[in-house]
PDB file as gemmi writes it, atoms N, CA and C in Angstrom:
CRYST1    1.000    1.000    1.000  90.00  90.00  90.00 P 1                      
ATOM      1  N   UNK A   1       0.812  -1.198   0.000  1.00  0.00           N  
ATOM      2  CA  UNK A   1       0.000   0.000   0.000  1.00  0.00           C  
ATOM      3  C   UNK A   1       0.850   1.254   0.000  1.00  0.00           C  
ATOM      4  N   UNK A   2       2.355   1.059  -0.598  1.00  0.00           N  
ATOM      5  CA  UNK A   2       2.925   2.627  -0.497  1.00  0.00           C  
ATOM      6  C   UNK A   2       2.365   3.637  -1.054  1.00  0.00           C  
ATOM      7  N   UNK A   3       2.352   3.009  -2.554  1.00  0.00           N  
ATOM      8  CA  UNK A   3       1.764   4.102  -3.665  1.00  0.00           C  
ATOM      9  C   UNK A   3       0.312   4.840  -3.274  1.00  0.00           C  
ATOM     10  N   UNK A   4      -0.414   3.918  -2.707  1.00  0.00           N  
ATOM     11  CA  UNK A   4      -1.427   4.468  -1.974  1.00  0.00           C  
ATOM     12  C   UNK A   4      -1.814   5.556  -1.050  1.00  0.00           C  
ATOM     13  N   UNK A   5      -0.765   4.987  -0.128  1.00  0.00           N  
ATOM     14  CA  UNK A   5      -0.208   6.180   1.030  1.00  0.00           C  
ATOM     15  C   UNK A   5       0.414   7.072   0.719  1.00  0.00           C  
ATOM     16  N   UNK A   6       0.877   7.269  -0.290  1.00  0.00           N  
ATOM     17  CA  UNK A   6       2.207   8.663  -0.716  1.00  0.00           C  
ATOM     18  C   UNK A   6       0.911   9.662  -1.332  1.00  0.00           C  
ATOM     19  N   UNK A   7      -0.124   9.034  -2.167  1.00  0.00           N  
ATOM     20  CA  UNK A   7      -0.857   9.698  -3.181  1.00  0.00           C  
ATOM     21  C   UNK A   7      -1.827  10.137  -2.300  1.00  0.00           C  
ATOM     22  N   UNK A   8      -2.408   9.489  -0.866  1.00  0.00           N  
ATOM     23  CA  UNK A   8      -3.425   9.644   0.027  1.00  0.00           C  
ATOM     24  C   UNK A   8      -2.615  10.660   0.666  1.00  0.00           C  
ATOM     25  N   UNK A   9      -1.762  10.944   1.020  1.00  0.00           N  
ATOM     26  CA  UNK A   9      -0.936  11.846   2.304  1.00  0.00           C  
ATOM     27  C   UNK A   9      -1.117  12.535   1.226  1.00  0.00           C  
ATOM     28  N   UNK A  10      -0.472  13.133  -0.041  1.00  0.00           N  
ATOM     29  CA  UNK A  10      -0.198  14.507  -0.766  1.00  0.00           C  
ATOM     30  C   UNK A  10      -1.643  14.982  -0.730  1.00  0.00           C  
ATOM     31  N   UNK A  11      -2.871  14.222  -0.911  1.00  0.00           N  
ATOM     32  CA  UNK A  11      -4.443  14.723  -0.982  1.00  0.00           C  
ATOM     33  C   UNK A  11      -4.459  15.319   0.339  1.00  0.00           C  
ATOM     34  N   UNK A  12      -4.589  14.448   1.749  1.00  0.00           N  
ATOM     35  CA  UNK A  12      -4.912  15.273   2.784  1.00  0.00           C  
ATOM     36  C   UNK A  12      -3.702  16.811   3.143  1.00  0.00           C  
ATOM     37  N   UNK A  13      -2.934  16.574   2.531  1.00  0.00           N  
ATOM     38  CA  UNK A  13      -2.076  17.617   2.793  1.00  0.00           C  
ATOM     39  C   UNK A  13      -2.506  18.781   1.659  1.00  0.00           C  
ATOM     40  N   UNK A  14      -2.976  18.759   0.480  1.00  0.00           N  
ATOM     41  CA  UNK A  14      -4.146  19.725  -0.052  1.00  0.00           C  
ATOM     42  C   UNK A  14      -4.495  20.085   0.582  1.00  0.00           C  
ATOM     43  N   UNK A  15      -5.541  18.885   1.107  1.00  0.00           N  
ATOM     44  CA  UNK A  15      -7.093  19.565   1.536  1.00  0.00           C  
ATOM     45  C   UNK A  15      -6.890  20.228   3.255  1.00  0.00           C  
ATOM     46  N   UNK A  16      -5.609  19.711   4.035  1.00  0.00           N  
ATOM     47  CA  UNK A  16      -5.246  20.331   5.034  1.00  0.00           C  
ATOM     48  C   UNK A  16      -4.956  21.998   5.209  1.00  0.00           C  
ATOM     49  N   UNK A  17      -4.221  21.779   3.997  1.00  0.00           N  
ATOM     50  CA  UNK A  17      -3.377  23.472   3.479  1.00  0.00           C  
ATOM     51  C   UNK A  17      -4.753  24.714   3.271  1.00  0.00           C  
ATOM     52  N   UNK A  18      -5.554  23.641   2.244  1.00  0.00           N  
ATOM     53  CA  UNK A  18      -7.227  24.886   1.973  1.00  0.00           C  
ATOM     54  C   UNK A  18      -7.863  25.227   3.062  1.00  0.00           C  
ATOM     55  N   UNK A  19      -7.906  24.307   3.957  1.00  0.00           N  
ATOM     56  CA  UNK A  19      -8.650  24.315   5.291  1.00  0.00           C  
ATOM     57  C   UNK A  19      -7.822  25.622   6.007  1.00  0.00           C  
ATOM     58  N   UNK A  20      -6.389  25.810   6.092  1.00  0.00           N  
ATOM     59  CA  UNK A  20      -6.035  26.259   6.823  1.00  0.00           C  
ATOM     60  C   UNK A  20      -5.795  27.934   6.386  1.00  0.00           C  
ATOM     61  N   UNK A  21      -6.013  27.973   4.774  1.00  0.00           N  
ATOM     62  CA  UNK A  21      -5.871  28.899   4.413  1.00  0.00           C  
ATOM     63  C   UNK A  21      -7.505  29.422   4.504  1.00  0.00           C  
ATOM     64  N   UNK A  22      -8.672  28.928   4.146  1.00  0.00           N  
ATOM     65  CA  UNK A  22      -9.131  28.928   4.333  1.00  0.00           C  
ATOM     66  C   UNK A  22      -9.929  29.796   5.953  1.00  0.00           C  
ATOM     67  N   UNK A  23      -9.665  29.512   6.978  1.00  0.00           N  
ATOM     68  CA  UNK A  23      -9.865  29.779   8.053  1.00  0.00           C  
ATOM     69  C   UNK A  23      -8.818  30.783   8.256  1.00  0.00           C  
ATOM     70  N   UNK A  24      -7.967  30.900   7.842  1.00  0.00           N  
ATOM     71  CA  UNK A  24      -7.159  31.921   8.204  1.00  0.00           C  
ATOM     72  C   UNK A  24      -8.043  33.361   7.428  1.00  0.00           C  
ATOM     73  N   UNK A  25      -8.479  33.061   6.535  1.00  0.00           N  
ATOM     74  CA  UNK A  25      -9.056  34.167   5.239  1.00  0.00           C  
ATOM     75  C   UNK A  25     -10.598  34.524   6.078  1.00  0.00           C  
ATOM     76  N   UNK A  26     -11.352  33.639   6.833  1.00  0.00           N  
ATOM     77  CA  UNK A  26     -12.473  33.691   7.663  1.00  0.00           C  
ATOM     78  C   UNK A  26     -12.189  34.178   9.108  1.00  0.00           C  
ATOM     79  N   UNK A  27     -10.716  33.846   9.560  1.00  0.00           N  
ATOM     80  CA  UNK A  27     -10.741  34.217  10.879  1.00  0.00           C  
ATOM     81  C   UNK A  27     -11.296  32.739  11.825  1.00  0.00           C  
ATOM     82  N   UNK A  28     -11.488  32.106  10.946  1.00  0.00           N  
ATOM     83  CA  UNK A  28     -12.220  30.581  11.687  1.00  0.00           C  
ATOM     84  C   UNK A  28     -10.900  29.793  12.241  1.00  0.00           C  
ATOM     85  N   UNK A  29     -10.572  29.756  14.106  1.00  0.00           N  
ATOM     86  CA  UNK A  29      -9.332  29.259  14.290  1.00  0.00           C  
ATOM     87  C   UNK A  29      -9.478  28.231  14.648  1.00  0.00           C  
ATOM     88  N   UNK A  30     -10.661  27.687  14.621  1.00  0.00           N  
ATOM     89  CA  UNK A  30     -10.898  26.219  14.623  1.00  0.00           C  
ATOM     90  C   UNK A  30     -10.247  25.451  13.063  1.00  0.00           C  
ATOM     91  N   UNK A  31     -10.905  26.010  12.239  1.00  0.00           N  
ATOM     92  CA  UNK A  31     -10.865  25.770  10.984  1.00  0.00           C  
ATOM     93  C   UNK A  31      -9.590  25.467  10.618  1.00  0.00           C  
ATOM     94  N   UNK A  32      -8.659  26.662  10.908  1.00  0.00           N  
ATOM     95  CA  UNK A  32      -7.508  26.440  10.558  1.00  0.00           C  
ATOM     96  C   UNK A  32      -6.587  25.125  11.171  1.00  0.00           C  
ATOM     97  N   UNK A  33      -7.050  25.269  12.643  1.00  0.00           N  
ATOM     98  CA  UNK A  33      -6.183  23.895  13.559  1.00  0.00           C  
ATOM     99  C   UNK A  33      -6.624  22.891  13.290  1.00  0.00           C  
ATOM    100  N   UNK A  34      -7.956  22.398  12.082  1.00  0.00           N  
ATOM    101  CA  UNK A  34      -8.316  21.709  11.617  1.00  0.00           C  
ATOM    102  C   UNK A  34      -7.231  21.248  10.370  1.00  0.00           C  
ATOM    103  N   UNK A  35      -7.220  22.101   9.752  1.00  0.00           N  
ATOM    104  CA  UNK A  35      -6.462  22.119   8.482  1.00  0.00           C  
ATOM    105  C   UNK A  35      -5.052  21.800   8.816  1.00  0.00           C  
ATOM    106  N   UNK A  36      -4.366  22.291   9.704  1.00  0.00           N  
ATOM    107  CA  UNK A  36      -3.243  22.096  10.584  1.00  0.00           C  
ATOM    108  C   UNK A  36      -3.010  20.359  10.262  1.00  0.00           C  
ATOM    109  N   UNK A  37      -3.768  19.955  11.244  1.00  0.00           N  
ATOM    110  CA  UNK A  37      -3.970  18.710  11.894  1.00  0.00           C  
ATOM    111  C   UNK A  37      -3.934  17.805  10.491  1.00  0.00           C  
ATOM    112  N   UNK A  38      -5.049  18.315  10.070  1.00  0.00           N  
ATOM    113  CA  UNK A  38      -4.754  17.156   8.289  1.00  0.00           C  
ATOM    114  C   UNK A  38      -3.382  17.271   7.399  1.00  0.00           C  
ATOM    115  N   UNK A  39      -2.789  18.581   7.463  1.00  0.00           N  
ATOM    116  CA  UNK A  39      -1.855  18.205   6.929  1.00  0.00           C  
ATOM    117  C   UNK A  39      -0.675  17.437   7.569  1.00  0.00           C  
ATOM    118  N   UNK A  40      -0.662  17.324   8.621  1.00  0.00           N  
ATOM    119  CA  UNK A  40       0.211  16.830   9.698  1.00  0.00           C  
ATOM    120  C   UNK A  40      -0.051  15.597   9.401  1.00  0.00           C  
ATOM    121  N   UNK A  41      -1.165  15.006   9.608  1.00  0.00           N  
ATOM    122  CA  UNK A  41      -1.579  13.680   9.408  1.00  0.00           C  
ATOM    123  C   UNK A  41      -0.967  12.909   7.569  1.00  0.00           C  
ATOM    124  N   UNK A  42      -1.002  14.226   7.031  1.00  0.00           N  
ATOM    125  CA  UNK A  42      -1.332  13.520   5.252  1.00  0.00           C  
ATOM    126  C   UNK A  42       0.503  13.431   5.400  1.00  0.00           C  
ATOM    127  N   UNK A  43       1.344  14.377   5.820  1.00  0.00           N  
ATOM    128  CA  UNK A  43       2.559  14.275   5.782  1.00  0.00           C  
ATOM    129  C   UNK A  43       3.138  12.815   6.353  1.00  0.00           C  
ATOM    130  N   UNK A  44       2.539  12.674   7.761  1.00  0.00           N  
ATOM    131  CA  UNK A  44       2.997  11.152   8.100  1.00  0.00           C  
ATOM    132  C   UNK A  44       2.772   9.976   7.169  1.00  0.00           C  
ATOM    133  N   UNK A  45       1.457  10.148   6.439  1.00  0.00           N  
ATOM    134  CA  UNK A  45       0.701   9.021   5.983  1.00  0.00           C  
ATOM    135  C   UNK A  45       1.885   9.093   4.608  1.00  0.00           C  
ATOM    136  N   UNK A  46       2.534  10.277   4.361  1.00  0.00           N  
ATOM    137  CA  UNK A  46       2.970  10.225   3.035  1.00  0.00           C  
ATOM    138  C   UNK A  46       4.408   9.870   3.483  1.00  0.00           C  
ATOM    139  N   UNK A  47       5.137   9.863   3.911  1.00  0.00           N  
ATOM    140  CA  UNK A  47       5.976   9.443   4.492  1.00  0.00           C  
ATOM    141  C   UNK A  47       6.181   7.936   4.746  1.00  0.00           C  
ATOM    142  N   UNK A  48       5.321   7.062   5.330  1.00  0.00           N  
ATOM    143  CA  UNK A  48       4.897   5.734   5.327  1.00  0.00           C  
ATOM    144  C   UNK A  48       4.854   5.305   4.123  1.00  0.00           C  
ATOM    145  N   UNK A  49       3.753   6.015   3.010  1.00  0.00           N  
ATOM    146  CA  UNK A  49       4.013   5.400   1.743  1.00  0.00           C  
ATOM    147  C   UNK A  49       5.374   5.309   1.293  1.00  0.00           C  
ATOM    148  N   UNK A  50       5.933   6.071   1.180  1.00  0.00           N  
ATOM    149  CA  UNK A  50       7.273   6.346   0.995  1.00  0.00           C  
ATOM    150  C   UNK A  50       8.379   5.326   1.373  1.00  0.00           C  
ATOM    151  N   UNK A  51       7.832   5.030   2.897  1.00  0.00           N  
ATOM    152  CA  UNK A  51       9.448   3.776   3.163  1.00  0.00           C  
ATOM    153  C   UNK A  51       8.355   2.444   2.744  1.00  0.00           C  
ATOM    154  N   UNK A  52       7.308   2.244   2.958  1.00  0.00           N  
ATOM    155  CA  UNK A  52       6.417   0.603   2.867  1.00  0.00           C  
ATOM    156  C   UNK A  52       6.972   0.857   1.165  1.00  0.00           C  
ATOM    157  N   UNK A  53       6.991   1.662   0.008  1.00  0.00           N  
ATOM    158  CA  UNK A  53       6.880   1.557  -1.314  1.00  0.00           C  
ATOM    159  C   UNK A  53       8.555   1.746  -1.712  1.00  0.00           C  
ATOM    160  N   UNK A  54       9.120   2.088  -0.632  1.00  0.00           N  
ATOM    161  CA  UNK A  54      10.685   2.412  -1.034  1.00  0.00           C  
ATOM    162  C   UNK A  54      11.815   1.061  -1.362  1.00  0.00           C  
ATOM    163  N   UNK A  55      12.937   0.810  -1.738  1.00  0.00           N  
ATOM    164  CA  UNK A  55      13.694  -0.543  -1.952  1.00  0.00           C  
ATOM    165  C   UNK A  55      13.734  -0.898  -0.888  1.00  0.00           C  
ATOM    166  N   UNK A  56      14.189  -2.016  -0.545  1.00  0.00           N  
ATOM    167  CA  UNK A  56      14.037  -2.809   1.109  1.00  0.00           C  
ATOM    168  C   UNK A  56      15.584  -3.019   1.026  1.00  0.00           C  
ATOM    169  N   UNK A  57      15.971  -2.527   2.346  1.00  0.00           N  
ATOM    170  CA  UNK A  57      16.847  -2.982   2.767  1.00  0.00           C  
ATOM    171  C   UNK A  57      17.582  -4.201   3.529  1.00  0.00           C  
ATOM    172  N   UNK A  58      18.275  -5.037   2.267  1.00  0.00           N  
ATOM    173  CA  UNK A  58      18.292  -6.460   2.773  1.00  0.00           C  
ATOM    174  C   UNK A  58      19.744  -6.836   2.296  1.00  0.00           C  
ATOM    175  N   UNK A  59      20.149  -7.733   3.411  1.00  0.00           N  
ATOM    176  CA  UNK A  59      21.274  -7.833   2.913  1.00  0.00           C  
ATOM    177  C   UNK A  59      21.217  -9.487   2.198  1.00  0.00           C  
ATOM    178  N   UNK A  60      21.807  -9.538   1.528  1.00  0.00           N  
ATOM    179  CA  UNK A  60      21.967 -11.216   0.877  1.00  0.00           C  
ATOM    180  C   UNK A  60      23.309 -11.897   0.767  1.00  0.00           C  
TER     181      UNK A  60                                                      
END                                                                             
């Protein structure tokens, strides 16, 4: 599931970033620590894709 996770983390990290710009443009500071929070989340998740989809380190 890397490819999954790399392509799922870059989406919530979008939709984290709009949220936060978003609320920042409204003054909504919920909104924004919302948006915060997703991109935080989409960064880990993309990150994971990243080593689960990356070469494996093995020795032979």
């Amino acid at each position: 599931m890397g490819i999954e996770d790399t392509a799922a983390g870059k989406v919530k990290q979008i939709k984290g970033k709009a949220n936060d710009i978003a609320g920042a443009a409204t003054g909504d500071t919920a909104q924004q620590i919302k948006g915060k929070a997703e991109k935080a989340v989409g960064k880990v998740q993309e990150e994971v894709g990243k080593e689960t989809s990356g070469p494996k380190n093995r020795e032979d």
